[in-house]
C-alpha positions in Angstrom: 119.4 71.2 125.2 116.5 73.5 124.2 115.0 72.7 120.7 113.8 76.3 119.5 112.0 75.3 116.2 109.4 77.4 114.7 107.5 77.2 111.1 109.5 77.6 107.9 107.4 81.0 106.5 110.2 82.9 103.9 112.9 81.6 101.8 115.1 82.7 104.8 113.8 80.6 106.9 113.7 77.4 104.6 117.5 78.8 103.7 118.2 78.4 107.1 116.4 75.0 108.0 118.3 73.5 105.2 121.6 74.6 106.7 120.6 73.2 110.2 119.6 69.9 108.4 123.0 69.7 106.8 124.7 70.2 110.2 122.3 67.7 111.7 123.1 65.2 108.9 123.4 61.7 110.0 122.4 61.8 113.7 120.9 59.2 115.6 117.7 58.6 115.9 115.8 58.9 119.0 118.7 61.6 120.2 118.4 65.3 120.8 119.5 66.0 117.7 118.3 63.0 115.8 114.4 64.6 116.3 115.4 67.8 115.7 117.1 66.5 112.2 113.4 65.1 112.1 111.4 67.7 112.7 113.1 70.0 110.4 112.7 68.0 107.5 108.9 67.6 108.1 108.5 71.4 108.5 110.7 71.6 105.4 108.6 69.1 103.2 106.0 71.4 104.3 107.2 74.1 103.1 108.5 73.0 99.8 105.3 71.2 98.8 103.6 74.4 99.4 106.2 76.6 97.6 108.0 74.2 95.1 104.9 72.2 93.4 106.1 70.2 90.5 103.6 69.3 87.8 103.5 66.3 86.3 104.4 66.1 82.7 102.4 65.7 79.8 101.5 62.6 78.0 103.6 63.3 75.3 106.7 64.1 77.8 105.7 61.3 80.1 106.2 58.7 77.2 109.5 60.0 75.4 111.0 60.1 79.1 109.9 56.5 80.1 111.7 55.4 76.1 114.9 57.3 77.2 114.7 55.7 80.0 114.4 52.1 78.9 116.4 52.7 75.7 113.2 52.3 73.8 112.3 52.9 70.2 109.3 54.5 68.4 108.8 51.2 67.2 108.5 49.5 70.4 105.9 51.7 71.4 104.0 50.0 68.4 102.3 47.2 71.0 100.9 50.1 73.3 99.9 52.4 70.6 99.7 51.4 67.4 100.8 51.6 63.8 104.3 53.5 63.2 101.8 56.5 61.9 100.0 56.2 64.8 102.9 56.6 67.1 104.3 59.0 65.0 100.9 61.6 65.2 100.8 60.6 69.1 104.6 61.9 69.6 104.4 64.3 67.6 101.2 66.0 69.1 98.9 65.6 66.4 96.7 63.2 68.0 95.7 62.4 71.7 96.3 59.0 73.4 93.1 57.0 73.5 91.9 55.3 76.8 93.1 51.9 75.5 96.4 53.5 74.6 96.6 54.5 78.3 95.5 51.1 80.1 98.4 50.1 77.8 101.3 52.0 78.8 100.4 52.9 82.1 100.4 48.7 82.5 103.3 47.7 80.0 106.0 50.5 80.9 103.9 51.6 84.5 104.0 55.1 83.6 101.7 57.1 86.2 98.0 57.7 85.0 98.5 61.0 86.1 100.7 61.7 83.4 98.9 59.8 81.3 95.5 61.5 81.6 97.3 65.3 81.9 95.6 68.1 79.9 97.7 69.9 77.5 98.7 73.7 78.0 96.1 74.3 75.1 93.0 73.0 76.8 94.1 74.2 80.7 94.0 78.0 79.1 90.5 76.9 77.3 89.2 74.8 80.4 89.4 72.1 79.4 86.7 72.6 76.1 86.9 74.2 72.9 85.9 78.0 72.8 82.6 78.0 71.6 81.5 79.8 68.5 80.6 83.3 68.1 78.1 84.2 65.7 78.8 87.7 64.0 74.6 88.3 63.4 72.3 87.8 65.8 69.8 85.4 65.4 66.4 85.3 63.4 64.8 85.0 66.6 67.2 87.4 68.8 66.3 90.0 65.8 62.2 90.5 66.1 62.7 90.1 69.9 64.3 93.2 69.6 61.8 95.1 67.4 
């Protein structure tokens, strides 16, 4: 049996590989087609992480998933965060989590740090900083320069 496997390099192809990997779905390993179930999903992973990133979710989004998850309450969140209020302004996006808010859930309901720590879709459009000010007048000393 001739294994003719090339690189996944459209959605054709990946179309195609996913097909195969169907057919090949629940081979043995170590046989002919066991590697070539193998080696398709690598070249598919491949692909997908190229193709198909997923980002992970804010903090905000991180937190109300891991209480839907757990059947939690704003009030348990009270231990990690703080006050009602405070859980209130962090869920509600009025207020970022503090790096002791973090170290808190990311250790009491092992949410990722990367989620965690994620900037919001307000400061990845600034990078990351607040647009600076613009004055309207030049300086004092930008005006006799000029003169």
């Amino acid at each position: 049996m001739t294994i003719n496997i090339r690189p996944i390099r459209t959605d054709a192809d990946y179309d195609a590989a996913l097909k195969e990997i169907e057919r090949l779905w629940g081979s043995k390993p170590g046989t002919p087609q066991g590697d070539r179930l193998d080696v398709l999903a690598t070249l598919v992973e491949a692909y997908e992480n190229e193709h198909y990133t997923i980002d992970a979710p804010d903090a905000v989004s991180a937190v109300l998933f891991r209480m839907e998850q757990q059947g939690l309450t704003r009030k348990d969140l009270s231990s990690y965060i703080g006050s009602r209020a405070r859980v209130s302004e962090i869920l509600g996006g009025r207020r970022k989590l503090t790096l002791q808010m973090i170290r808190r859930l990311h250790k009491g309901l092992n949410i990722p740090l990367e989620s965690l720590i994620s900037r919001t879709e307000s400061t990845k459009r600034e990078g990351g900083r607040k647009p600076k000010r613009k004055h309207s007048k030049p300086l004092k000393n930008q005006q006799t320069a000029r003169h």
